[in-house]
C-alpha positions as CSV (number, residue, x, y, z in Angstrom):
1,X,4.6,28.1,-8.8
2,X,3.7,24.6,-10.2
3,X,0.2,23.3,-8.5
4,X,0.0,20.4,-6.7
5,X,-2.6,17.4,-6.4
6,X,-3.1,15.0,-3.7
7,X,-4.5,11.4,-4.7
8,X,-5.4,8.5,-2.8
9,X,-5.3,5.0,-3.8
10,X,-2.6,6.0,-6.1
11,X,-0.4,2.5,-6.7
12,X,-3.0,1.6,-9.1
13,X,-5.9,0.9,-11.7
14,X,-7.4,4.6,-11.8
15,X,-5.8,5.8,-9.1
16,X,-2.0,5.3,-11.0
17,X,-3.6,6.7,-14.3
18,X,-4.5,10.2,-12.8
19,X,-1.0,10.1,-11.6
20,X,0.1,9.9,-14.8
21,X,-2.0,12.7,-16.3
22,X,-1.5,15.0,-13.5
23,X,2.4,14.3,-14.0
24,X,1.9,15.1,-17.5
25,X,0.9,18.3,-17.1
26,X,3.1,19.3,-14.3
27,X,1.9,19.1,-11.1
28,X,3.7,18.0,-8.1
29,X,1.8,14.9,-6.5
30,X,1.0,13.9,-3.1
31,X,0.8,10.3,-3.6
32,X,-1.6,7.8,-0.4
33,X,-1.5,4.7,-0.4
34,X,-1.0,1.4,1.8
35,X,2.3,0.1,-0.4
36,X,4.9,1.9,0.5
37,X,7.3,0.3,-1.6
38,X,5.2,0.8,-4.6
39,X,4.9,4.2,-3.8
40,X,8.9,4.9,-3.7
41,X,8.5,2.9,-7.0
42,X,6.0,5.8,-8.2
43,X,8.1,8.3,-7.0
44,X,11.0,7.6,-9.0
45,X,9.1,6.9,-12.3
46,X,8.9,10.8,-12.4
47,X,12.2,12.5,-11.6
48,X,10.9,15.5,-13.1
49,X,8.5,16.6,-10.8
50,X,8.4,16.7,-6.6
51,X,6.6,13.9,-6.0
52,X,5.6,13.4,-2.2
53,X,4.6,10.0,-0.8
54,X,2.3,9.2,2.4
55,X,1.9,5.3,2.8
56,X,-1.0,5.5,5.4
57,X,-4.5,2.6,5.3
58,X,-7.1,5.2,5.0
59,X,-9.8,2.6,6.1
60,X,-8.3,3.0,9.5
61,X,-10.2,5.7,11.7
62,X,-8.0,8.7,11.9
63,X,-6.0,7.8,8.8
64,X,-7.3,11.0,7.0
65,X,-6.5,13.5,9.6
66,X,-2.9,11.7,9.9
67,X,-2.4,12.6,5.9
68,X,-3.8,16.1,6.3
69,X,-1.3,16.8,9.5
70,X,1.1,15.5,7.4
71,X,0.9,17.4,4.6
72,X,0.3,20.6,6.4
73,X,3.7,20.1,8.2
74,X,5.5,19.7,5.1
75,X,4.0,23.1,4.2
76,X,2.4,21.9,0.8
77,X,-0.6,23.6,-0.7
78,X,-2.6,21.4,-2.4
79,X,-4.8,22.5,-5.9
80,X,-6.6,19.1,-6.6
81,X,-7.9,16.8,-4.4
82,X,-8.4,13.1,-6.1
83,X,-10.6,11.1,-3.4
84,X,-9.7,7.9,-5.3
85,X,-9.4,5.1,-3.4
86,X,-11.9,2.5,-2.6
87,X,-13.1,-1.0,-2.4
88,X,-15.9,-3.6,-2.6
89,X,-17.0,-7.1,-1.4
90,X,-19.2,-9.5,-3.4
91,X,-21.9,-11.6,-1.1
92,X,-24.9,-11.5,1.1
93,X,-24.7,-8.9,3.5
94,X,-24.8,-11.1,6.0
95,X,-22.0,-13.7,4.9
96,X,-19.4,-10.9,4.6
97,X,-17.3,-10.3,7.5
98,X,-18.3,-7.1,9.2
99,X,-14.8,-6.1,10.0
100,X,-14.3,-5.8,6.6
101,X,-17.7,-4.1,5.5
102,X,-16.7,-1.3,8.5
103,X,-13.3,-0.7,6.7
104,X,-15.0,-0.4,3.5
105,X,-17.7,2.2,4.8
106,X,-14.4,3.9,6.7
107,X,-12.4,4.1,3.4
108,X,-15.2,4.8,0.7
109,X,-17.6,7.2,3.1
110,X,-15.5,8.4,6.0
111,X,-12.0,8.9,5.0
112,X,-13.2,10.6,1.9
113,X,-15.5,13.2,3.7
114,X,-12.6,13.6,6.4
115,X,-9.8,14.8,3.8
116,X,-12.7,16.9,1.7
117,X,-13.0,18.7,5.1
118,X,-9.4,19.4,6.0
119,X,-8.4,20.2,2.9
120,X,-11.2,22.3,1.9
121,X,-10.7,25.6,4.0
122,X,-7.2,25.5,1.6
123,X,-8.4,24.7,-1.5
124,X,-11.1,27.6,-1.5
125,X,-7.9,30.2,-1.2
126,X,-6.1,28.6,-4.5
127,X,-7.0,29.5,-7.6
128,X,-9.2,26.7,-9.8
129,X,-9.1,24.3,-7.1
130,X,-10.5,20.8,-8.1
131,X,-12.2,18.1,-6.3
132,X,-12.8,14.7,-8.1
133,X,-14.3,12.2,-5.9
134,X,-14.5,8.7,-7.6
135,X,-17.8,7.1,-7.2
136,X,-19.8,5.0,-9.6
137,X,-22.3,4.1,-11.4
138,X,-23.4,1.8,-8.3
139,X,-24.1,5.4,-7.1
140,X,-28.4,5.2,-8.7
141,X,-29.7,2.1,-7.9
142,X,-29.6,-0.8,-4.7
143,X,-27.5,-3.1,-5.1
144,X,-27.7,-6.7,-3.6
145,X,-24.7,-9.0,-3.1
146,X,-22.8,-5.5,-2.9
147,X,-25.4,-4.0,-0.7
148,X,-22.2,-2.0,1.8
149,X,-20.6,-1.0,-1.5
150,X,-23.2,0.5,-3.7
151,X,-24.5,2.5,-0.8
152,X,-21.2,4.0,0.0
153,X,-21.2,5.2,-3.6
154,X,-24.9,6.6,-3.3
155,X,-23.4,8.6,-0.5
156,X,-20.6,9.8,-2.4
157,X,-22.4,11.2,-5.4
158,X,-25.1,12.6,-2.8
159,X,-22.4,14.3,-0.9
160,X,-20.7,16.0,-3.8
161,X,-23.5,17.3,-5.6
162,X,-24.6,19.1,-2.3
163,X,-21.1,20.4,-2.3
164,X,-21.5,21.9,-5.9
165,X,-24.1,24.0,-4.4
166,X,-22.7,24.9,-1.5
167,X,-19.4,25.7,-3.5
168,X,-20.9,27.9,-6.5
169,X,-19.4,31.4,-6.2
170,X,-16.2,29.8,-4.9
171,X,-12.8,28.8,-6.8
172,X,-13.5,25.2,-5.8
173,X,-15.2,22.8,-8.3
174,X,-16.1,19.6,-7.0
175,X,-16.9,16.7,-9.6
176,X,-17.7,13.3,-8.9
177,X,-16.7,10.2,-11.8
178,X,-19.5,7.5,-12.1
179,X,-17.7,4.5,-14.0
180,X,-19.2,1.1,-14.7
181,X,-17.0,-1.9,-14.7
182,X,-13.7,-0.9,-14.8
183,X,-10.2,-2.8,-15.5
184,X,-8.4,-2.7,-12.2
185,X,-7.4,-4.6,-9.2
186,X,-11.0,-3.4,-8.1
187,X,-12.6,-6.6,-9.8
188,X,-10.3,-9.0,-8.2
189,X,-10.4,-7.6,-4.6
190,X,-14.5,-7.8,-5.0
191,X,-14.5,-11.0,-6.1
192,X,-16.8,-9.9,-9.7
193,X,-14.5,-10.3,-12.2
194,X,-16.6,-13.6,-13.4
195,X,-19.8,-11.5,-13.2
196,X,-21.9,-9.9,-16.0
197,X,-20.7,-6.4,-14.6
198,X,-17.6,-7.3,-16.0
199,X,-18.3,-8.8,-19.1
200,X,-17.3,-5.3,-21.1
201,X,-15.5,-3.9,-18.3
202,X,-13.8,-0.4,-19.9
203,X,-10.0,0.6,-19.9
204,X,-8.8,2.7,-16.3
205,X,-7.1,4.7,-18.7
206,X,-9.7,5.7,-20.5
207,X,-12.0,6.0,-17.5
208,X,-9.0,8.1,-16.1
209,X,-9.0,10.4,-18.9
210,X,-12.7,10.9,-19.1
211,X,-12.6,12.1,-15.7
212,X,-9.7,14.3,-15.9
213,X,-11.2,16.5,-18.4
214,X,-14.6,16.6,-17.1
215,X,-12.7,17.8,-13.7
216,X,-10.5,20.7,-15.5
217,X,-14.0,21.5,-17.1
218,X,-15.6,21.7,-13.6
219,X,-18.1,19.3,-14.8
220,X,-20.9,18.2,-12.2
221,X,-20.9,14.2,-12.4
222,X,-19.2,12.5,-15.6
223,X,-20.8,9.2,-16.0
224,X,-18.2,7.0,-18.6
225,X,-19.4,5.0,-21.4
226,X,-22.5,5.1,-23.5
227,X,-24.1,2.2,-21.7
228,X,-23.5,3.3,-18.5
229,X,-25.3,6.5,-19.3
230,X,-28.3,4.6,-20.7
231,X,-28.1,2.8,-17.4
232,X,-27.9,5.7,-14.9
233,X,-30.5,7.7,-17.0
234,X,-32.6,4.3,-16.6
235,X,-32.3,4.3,-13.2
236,X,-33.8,7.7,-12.7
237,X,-37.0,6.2,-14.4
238,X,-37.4,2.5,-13.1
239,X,-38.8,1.6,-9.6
240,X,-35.8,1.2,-7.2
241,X,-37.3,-2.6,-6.6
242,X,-36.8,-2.9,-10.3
243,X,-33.5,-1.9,-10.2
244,X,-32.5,-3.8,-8.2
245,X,-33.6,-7.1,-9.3
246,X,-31.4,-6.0,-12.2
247,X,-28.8,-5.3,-10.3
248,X,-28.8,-9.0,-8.7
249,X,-28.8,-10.4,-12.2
250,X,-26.2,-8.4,-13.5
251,X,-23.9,-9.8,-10.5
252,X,-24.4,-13.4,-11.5
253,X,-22.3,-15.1,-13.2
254,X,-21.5,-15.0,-17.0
């Protein structure tokens, strides 16, 4: 019986590339997204596998249980779980409309620990179930003018590392993907793409790729690219006030 993975935020950037290498090896996909057209576009790009699209806005409350009763009604069992999809603002905290900060703490926080939960009593009775939840490298340090965003990304790598724990013994692994910069429709919806983050932003394909493997190898966290590491591994050392001072000058401009 071919496996199946489910993956949000999957019309594009990293979200279209782990389609892509899940196809590749043969999975059937459950595909989320907001674009439903795109999605039927998606669908048909791979006649070769059963490919099952859900357009559904996962920052709306209750979005993540509509996907899961959605799926579980179809009668689909699902093997990997690919808690992609996300999104930033660039600004004071207090300049940015609060409408939109809530949506981005319901899609980046809430709607990925809502599907983890529904989907998790199923996952545990496959065999090698996987869990990648995409955070980044926003994930060590404060960051001002992104203030919302790099805490939801904190929360994110906090929350899958205690699930490692509480998952050892089990067939699920759970591994969380902490990119820098990456090339993808992220940058322009955040407004950074003039920024110094973005100056060497790296390819979503390779980014995709890096995270793939590191989930079939049931790695921990998988931090891409060599100065990212150094960053990360820097962050464990530096005062948090430090840090973010540097993270406020790497968000100016170029």
């Amino acid at each position: 019986m071919k496996r199946t993975a489910l993956i949000t935020g999957a019309t594009s950037g990293l979200g279209y590339e782990f389609v892509k290498l899940f196809a590749a090896d043969g999975y059937n996909l459950v595909l989320v997204a907001r674009n439903n057209q795109k999605l039927e576009e998606i669908k048909h790009t791979f006649p070769h596998i059963e490919v099952t699209i859900i357009a559904k806005d996962l920052s709306v409350p209750g979005a993540a249980n509509e996907v899961f009763q959605e799926v579980k009604k179809k009668g689909i069992n699902i093997d990997a779980l690919i808690n992609n999809a996300g999104f930033g603002l660039m600004g004071n905290f207090v300049d940015l409309d609060l409408q939109k900060q809530s949506e981005m703490i319901q899609l980046n926080i809430t709607a990925l620990t809502e599907l983890t939960y529904y989907f998790l009593p199923s996952l545990k009775q496959q065999n090698k179930a996987r869990i990648l939840n995409v955070a980044s490298t926003a994930a060590f340090q404060p960051g001002p003018l992104m203030a919302v965003y790099y805490a939801t990304k904190a929360y994110v790598l906090s929350f899958s590392e205690a699930l490692v724990e509480e998952l050892k013994g089990s067939s699920v692994t759970v591994t969380t993907l902490c990119p820098g910069a990456t090339k993808t429709n992220f940058g322009s919806v955040a407004s950074v793409e003039g920024t110094k983050m973005f100056s060497r932003a790296m390819s979503s394909k390779i980014v995709a790729q890096q995270g793939y493997q590191a989930m079939m190898h049931g790695k921990r966290v998988i931090i891409t690219g060599g100065l990212n590491k150094a960053g990360a591994l820097a962050a464990k050392f530096l005062p948090r006030s430090l840090g973010a001072k540097i993270a406020m000058y790497v968000a100016g401009e170029k």
